[in-house]
VOZA-382447 format. One record per residue (C-alpha): residue number from 1; z, x, y. Coordinates in steps of 0.001 Angstrom, whole numbers. Each point is the difference from the previous one (the first is absolute). Example, Ala and Ser with C-alpha at 12.3 -4.5 7.8 and 13.67 -1.06 7.14 Angstrom:
residues 2
<node 1,<7800,12300,-4500>>
<node 2,<-660,1370,3440>>
END
This chain:
residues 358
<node 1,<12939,-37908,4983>>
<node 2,<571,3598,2458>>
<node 3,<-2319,2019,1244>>
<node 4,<767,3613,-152>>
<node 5,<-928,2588,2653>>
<node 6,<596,3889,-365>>
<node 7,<-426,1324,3647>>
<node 8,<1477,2227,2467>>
<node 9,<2748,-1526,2393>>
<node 10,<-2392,767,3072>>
<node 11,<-2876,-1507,-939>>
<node 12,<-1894,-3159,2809>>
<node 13,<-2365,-1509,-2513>>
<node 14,<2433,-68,-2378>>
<node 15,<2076,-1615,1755>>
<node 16,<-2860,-2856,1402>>
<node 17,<-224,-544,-3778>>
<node 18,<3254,-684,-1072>>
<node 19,<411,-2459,3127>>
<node 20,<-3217,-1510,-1071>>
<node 21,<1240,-500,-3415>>
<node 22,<3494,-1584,873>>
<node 23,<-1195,-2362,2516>>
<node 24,<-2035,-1601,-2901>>
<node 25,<3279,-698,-1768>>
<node 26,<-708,3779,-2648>>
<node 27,<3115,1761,-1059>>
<node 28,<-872,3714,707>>
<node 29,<2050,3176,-1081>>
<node 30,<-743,3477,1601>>
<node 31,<1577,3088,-415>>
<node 32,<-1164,3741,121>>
<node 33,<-522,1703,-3107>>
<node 34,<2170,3191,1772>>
<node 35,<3106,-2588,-513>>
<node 36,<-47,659,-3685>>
<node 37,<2542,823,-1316>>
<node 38,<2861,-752,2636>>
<node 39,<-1260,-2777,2168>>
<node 40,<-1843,-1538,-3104>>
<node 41,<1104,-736,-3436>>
<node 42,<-2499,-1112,-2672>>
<node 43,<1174,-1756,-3246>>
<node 44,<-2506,-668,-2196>>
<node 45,<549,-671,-3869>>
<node 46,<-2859,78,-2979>>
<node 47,<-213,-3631,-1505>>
<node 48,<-2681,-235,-2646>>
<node 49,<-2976,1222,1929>>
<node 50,<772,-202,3837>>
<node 51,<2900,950,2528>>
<node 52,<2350,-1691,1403>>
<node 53,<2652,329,2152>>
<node 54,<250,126,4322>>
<node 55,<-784,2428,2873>>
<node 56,<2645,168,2444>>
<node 57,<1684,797,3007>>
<node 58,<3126,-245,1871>>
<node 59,<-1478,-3307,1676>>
<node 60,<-2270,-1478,-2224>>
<node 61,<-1312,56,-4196>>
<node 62,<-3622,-1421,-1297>>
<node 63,<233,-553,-3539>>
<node 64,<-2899,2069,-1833>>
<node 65,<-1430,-3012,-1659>>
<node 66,<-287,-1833,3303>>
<node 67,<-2129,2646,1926>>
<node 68,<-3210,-1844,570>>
<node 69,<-1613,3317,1491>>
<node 70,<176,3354,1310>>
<node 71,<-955,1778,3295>>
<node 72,<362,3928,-1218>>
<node 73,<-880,160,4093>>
<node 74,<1502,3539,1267>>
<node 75,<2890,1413,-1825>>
<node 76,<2103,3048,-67>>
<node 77,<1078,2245,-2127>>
<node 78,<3155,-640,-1745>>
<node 79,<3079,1583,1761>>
<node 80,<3124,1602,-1610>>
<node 81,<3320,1611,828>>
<node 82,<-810,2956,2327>>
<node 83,<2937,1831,-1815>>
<node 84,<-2463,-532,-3252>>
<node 85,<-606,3138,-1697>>
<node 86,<-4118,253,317>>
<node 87,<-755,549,-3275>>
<node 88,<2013,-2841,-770>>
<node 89,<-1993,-2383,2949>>
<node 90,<-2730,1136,-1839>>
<node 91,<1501,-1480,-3102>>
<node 92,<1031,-3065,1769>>
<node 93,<-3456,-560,1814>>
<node 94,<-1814,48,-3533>>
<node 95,<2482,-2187,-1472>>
<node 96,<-417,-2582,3030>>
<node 97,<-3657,625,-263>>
<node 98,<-213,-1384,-3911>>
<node 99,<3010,-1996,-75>>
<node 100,<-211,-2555,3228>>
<node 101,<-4071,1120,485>>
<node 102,<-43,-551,-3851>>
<node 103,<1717,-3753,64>>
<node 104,<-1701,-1417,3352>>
<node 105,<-3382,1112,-1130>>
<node 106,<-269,-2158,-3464>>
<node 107,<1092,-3002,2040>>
<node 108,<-3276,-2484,-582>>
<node 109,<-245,-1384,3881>>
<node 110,<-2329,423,2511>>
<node 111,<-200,3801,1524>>
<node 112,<-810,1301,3411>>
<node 113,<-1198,2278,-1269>>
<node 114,<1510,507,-3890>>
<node 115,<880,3872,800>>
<node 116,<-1676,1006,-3449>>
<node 117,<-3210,-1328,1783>>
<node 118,<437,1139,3174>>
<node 119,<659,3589,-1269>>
<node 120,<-3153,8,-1991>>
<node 121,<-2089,-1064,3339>>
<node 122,<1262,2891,2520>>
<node 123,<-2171,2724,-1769>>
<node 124,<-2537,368,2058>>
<node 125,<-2996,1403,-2668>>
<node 126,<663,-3341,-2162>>
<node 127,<-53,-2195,3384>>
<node 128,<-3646,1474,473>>
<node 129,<-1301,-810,-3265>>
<node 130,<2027,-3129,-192>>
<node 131,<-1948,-1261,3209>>
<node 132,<-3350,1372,-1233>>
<node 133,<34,-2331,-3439>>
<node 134,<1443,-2914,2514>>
<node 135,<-4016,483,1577>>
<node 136,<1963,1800,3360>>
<node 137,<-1951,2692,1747>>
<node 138,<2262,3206,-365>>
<node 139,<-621,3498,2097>>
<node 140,<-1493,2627,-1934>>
<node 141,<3249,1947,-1089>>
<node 142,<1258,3488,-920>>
<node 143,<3270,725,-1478>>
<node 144,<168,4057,-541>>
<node 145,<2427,2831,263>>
<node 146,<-3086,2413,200>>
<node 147,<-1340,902,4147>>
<node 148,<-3606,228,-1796>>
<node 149,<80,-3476,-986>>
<node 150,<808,-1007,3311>>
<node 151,<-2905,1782,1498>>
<node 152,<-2316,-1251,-2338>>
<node 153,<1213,-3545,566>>
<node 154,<-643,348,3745>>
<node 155,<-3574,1711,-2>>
<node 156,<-885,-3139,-1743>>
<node 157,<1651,-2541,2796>>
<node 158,<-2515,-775,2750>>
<node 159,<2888,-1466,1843>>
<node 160,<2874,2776,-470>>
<node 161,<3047,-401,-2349>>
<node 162,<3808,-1010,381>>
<node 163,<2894,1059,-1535>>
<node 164,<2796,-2671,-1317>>
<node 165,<3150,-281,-1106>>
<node 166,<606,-1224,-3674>>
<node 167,<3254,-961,374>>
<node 168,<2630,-950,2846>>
<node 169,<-1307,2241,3310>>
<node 170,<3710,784,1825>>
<node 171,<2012,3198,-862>>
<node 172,<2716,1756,1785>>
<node 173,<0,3604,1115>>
<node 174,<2829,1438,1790>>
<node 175,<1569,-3360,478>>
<node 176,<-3105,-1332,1999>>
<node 177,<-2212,-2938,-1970>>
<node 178,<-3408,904,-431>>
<node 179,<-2824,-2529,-424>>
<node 180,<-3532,1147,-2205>>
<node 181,<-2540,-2096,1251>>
<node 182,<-3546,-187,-877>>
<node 183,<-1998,3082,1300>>
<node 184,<-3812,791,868>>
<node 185,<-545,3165,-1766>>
<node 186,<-2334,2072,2400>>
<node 187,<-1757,3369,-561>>
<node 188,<2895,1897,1271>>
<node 189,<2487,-1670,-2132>>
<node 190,<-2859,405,-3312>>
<node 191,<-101,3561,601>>
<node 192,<3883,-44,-562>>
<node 193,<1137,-1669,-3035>>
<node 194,<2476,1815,-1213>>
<node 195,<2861,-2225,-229>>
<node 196,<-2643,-2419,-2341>>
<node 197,<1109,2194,-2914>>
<node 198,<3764,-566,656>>
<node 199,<-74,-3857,-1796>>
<node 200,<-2478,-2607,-853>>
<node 201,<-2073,-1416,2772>>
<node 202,<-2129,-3155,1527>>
<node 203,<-2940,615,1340>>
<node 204,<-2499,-3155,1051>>
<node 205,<-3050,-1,1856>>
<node 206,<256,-1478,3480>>
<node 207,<-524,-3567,318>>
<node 208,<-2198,-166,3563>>
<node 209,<2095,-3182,917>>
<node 210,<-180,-2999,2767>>
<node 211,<3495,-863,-840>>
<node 212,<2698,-410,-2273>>
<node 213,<1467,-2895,-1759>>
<node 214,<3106,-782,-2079>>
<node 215,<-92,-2347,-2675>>
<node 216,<2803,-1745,-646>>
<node 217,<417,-1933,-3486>>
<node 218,<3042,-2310,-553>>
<node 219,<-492,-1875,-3054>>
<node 220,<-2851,-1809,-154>>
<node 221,<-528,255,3779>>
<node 222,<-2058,2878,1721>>
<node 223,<431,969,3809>>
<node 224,<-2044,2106,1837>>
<node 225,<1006,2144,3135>>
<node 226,<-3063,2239,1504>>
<node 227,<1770,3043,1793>>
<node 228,<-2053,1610,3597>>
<node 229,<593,3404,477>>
<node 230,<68,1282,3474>>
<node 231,<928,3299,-482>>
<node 232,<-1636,3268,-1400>>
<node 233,<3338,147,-2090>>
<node 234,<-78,-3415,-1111>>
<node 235,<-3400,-206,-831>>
<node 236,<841,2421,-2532>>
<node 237,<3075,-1359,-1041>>
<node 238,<1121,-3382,1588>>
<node 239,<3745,926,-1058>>
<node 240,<-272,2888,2250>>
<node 241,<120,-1833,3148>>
<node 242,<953,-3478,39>>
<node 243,<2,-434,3745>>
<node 244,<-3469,335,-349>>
<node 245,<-1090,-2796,-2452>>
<node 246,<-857,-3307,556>>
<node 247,<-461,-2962,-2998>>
<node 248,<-1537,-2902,-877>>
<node 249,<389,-2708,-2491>>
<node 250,<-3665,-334,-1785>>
<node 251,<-1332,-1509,-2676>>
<node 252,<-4,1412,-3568>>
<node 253,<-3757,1290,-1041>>
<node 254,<-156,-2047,-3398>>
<node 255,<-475,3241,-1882>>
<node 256,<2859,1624,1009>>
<node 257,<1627,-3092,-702>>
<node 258,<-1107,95,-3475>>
<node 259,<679,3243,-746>>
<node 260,<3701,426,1691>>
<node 261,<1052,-3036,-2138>>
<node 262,<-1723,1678,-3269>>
<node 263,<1921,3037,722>>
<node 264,<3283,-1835,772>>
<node 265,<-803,-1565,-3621>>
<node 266,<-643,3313,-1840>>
<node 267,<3217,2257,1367>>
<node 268,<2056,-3543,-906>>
<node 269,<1130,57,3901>>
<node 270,<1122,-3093,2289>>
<node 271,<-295,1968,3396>>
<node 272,<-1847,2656,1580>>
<node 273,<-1132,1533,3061>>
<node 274,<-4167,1180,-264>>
<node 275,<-1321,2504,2354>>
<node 276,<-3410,-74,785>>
<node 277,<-2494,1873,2373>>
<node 278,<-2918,-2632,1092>>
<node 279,<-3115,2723,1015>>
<node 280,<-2172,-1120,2678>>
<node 281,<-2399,-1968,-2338>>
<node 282,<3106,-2191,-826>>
<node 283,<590,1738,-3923>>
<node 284,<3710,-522,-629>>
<node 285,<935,3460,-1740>>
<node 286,<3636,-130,-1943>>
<node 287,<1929,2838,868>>
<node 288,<3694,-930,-1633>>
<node 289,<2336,-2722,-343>>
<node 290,<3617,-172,133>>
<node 291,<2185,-2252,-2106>>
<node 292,<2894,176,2469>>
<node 293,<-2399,414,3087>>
<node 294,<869,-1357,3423>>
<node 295,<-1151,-3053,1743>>
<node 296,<2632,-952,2302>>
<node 297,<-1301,1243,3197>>
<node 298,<-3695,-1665,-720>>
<node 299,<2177,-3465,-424>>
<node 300,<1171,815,3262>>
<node 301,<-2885,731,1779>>
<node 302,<-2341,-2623,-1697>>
<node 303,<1772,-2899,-1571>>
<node 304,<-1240,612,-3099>>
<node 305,<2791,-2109,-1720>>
<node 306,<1331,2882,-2579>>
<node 307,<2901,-1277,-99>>
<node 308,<-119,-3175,-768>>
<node 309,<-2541,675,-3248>>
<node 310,<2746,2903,-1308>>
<node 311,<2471,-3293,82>>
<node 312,<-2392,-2332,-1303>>
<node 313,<-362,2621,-3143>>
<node 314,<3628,910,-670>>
<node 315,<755,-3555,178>>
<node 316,<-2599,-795,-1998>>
<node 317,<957,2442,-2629>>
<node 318,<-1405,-320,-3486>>
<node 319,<-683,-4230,-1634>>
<node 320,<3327,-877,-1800>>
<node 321,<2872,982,726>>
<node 322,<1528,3371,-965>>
<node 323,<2741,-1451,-2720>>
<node 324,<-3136,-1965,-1679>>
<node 325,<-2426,2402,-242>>
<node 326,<2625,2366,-1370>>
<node 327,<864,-2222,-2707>>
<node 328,<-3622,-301,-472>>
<node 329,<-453,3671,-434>>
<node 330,<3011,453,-2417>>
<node 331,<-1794,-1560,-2726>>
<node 332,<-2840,2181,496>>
<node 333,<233,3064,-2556>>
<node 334,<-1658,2537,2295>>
<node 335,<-948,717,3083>>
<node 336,<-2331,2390,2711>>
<node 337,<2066,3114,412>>
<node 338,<-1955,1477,2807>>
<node 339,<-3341,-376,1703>>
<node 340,<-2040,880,-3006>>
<node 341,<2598,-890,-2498>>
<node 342,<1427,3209,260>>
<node 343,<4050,283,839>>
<node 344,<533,693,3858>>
<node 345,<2687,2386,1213>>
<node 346,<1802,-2470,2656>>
<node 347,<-837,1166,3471>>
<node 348,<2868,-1322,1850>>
<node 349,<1198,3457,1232>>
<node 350,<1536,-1160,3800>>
<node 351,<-2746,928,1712>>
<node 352,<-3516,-911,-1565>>
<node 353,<-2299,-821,2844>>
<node 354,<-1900,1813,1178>>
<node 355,<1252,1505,3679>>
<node 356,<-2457,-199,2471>>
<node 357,<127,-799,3588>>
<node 358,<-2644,-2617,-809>>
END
């Protein structure tokens, strides 16, 4: 049985993984998504109610029916002939997207994470209610387009208000990458709101914090990193000045425990990176999680053995082995389309996760 990986070429933890995994004896395949289609060939033919067939490349093949699991870790989009007309990559891309996203995601193996799953957990609005019914203390939240609203929502915060990013928080402008990090929102910057009505908006009341702390769930196993700010900038936004942080290994506060693990449960996901503000009279207050979120520089600087539990669950993969328990599920006449039974549009696109420097 193989264990597949989707990652970039450049990529440590990765890497630590995949060593991990062959020196227990596990036959891995990785590849990059941007190889499709000339550096990877799929092959994959209907028989009664599953696919089979083999992922390639010019060194090695895993036969679909032997894939055990899946680590949808960091992939690219998929690349094409440069001489490609565009609206014809265009063409291509969407063709990729449902035809190789389309195959790979109705394989029944382990996920990390399935990409249907993980594209359901980035928006943020659904994480925050999501982490509410898991009995998670969430930020009191405003998502507007109108500068009234966001006045309103601050008269009301004794502690000030922040505004977020929904989605990845890097663009580029003039060739230079920009980064959007989390920002205080003081009276000047109230009294001048007018790019709020330009696009939808995050706005969260200000979590008077003693530190920070990522959660990080692999499997059933939970690690906890508290992050010390000693910055002005970090203290805002840890990501915004890394030379300034220092971390800790801690113990998991059984309720956040219990509810990380519910909410791994109800979004279907295997792995996840939580977010959380602890206030000085130690509440734990969810701000986000990330289904593709970063942990190997906490490994590095704590032990926390990361590594070794992502091999221990792609190894692991799901009981029985893949060419049973598809033989199993032939006989069955029907089967759960999509999270709530509805038919998911596969979200293997080259380039799902979410891009953050974090």
């Amino acid at each position: 049985m193989t264990v597949v990986i989707f990652a970039d070429e450049a990529d440590a933890p990765v890497d630590a993984v995949v060593q991990t995994l062959t020196q227990r004896g596990v036959t891995v395949f990785r590849a990059n998504t941007s190889w499709f289609p000339d550096r990877l060939v799929l092959d994959a033919e209907l028989r009664a109610s599953r696919w089979v067939g083999h992922l390639a490349t010019e060194h090695r093949s895993v036969a679909l029916e032997d894939i055990r699991s899946i680590w949808y870790c960091s992939p690219t989009p998929f690349q094409f002939s440069p001489g490609m007309a565009p609206q014809w990559r265009t063409h291509a891309a969407r063709e990729a997207k449902f035809g190789f996203g389309g195959v790979l995601s109705t394989l029944p193996v382990l996920w990390v994470n399935h990409p249907n799953r993980a594209a359901d957990a980035m928006y943020k609005p659904l994480q925050l209610v999501t982490a509410a019914a898991c009995n998670l203390t969430v930020p009191d939240t405003l998502v507007t387009n109108a500068p009234t609203a966001v006045r309103r929502f601050a008269e009301n915060a004794t502690t000030g208000v922040v505004q977020k990013s929904f989605a990845a928080n890097t663009l580029t402008e003039d060739d230079k990458l920009k980064i959007a990090f989390t920002r205080r929102l003081d009276e000047a910057a109230l009294r001048d709101l007018g790019g709020i009505g330009v696009t939808a908006h995050q706005i969260q009341h200000w979590v008077d914090k003693d530190y920070e702390a990522r959660v990080v769930v692999v499997g059933g196993q939970v690690f906890t990193i508290a992050i010390h700010a000693d910055s002005p900038a970090a203290y805002v936004d840890w990501r915004a000045d890394f030379d300034a942080l220092r971390y800790e290994w801690v113990p998991t506060p059984p309720e956040v425990d219990t509810g990380v693990r519910a909410y791994m449960d109800a979004f279907g996901l295997a792995y996840a990176a939580f977010d959380f503000s602890v206030d000085h009279a130690g509440n734990w207050v969810f701000l986000e999680s990330n289904g593709a979120g970063r942990y190997g520089w906490l490994e590095a600087r704590t032990g926390a053995p990361i590594t070794e539990a992502l091999a221990d669950l792609l190894q692991a993969g799901k009981e029985g082995s893949t060419r049973d328990r598809l033989e199993a599920e032939s006989t069955r006449p029907c089967g759960r389309a999509g999270a709530a039974g509805q038919a998911h549009e596969p979200r293997i696109a080259g380039g799902g996760r979410e891009h953050t420097p974090a």
